[in-house]
C-alpha positions in Angstrom: -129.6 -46.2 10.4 -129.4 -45.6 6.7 -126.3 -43.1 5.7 -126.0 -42.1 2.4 -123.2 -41.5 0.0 -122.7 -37.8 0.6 -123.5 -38.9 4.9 -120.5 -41.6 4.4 -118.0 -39.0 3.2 -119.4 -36.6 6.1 -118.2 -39.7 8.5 -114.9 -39.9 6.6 -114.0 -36.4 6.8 -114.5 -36.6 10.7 -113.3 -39.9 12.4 -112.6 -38.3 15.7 -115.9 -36.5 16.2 -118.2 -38.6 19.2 -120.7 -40.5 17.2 -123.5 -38.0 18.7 -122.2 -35.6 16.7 -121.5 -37.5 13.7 -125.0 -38.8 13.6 -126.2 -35.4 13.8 -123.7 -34.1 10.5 -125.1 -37.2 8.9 -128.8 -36.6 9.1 -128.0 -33.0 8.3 -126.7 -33.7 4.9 -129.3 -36.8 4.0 -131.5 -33.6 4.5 -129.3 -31.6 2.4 -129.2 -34.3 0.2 -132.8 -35.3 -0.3 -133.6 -31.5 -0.8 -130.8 -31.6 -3.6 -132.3 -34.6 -5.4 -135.8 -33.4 -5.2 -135.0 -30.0 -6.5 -132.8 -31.6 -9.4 -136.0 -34.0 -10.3 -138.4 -31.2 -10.7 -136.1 -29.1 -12.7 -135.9 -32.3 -14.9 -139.6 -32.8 -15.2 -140.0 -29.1 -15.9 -137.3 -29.3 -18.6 -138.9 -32.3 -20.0 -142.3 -30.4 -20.3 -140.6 -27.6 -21.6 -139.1 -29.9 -24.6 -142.9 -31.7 -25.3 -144.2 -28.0 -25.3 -141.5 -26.8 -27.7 -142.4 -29.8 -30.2 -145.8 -30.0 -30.0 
């Protein structure tokens, strides 16, 4: 299983949870996480079309 930085510090926050449960708060924020990132990278590509519009 994959865990990414924002699932590790979900693990580290809560050693003493069983590891059903940590699994599950880990897939919940590579979720999160993934929706974040692909919410910041179309903001960025709008932003950058907004820039070419302006100097064109």
């Amino acid at each position: 299983m994959t865990v990414s930085l924002l699932g590790e510090a979900a693990f580290a926050g809560f050693p003493n949870l069983p590891a059903e449960q940590q699994r599950a708060r880990v897939e919940r924020f590579d979720k999160y996480e993934s929706s974040l990132i692909a919410h910041v990278s179309a903001a960025a590509q709008e932003a950058a079309r907004a820039t070419m519009r302006a100097e064109a």
